[in-house]
N, C-alpha and C positions, 0 to 999 in steps of 0.2 A: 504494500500500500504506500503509496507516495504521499508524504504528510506536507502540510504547505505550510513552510514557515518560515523567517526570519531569524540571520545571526543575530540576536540580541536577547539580550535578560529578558524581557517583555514576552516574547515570542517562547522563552523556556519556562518560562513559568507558568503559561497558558499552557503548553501541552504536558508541564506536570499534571496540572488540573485534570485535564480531558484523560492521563495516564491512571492518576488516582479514580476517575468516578468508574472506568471499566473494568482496573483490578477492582474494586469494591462490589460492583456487579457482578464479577463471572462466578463467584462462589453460588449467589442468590440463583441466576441464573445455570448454571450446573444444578442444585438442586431441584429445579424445578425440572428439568431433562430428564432425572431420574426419578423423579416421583411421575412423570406423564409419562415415561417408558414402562414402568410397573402398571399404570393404569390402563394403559393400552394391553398390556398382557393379560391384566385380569378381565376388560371387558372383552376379548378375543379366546378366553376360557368360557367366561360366561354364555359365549354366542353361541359358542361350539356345545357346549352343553344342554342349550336350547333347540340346536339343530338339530340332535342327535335323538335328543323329546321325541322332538316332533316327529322324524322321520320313525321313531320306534310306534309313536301313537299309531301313525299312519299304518305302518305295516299289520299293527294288533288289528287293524278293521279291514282292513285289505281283500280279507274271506269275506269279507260280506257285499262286497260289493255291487253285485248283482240286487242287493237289495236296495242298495240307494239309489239305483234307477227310480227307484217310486217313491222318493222322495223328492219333494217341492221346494227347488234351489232357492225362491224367491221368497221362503216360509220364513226364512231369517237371514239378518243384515245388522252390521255393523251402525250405530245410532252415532257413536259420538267416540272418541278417542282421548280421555282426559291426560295431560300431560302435565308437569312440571318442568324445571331447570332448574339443576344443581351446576356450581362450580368448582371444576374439580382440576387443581394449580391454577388457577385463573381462565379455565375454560370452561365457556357454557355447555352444560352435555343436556340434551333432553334425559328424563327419567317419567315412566310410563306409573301414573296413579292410577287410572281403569278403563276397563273398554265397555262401553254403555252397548246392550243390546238389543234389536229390535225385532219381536215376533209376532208375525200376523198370524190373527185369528185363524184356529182350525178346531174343527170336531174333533175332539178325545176319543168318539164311538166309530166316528165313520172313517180314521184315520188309523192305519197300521197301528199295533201297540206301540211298536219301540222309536215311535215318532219323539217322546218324552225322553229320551234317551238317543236320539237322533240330535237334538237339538242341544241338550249338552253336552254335547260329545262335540257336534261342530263350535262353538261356546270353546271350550276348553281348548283344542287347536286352532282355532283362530286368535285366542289369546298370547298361544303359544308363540303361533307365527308373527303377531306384532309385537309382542315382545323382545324376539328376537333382532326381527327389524329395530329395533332401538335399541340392542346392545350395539350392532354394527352400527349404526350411523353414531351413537357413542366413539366406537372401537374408529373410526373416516376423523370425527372430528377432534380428537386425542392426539393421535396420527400423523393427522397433520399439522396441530400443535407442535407435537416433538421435534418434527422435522426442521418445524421454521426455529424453535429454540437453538437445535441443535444447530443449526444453523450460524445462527446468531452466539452459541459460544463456540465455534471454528471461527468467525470473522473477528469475534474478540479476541481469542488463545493464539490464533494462528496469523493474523493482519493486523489488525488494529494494535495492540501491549507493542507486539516488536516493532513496527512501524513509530510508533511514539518514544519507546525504548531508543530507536537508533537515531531519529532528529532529536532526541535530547544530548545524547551523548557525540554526536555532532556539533549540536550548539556547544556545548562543552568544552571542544576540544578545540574548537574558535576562538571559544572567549580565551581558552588559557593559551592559544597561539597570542592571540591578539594584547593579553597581560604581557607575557614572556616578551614580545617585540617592544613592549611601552618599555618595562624595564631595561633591556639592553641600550632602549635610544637613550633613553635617561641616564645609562651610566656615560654611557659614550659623550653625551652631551657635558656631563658632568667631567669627566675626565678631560675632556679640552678645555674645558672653565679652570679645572688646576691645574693644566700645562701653560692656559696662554697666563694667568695667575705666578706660576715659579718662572716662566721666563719673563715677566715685566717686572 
């Protein structure tokens, strides 16, 4: 990174500043990469968990299939989706408080028995499946948190400190060229003052 600055005290003292606030950040920063890497692992445990739900649910009804032909897709439906937002390192994640259901009227008598068990069966997989869908898009926006953190301590660790590191210590080695030169003229100068001095 090319730091843009000036031989002068002025200009060293401003990129101490700008060197102190990023050391002071990349610790904050670092720990926040590893608590959103642990979080991403656990909402990609979670998911996977839920996946595995659902596809075992699916499978347990799979035999029956033949009978949900004569079942009424449009018997029930999804009503409402209630959600919240937690912040989890300073990111918003959705978190799934309930799934509101909607079922239209049907005869009990004139309707299959296991209609009653139809309906909470699909109820309980469908909760499944939106639930999951909200560990992953959890698990996407985590993710991509990390990324950009991580990110952002490679730009700190690896650009920015050493870039500010090496125009300090440049200015540095200016100013004490630039002392060192004062000095030698000064004696130099000095030393003719007490030569043309013992020769008059």
């Amino acid at each position: 990174m090319s730091v843009n600055f000036q031989y002068n005290k002025t200009s060293k003292q401003l990129l101490e500043k700008q060197l102190k606030v990023r050391e002071r950040a990349l610790p904050t920063i670092k720990s926040k990469e590893s608590a959103l890497r642990l979080e991403v692992k656990r909402a990609k445990t979670d998911a996977k968990v839920l996946d595995d739900k659902l596809n075992e649910k699916i499978q347990q009804y799979e035999n029956m299939m033949k009978i949900w032909a004569e079942f009424k897709p449009d018997l029930i439906s999804v009503k409402d989706v209630r959600m919240s937002v937690k912040k989890i390192a300073g990111v918003k994640t959705p978190i799934l408080e309930d799934v509101e259901f909607e079922v239209k009227p049907f005869s009990i008598f004139s309707s299959p028995k296991w209609y009653l068990d139809g309906i909470s069966l699909l109820k309980e997989l469908a909760t499944i499946g939106i639930e999951r869908e909200f560990f992953f898009r959890k698990m996407l926006l985590l993710e991509h948190a990390r990324k950009k953190t991580t990110q952002k301590v490679n730009l700190f660790e690896k650009v920015q400190i050493p870039g500010y590191q090496s125009a300090i210590l440049k200015i540095k080695r200016f100013l004490e060229d630039e002392e060192n030169l004062s000095k030698a003229s000064q004696k130099i100068v000095k030393d003719r003052q007490q030569r043309k001095e013992a020769e008059s």
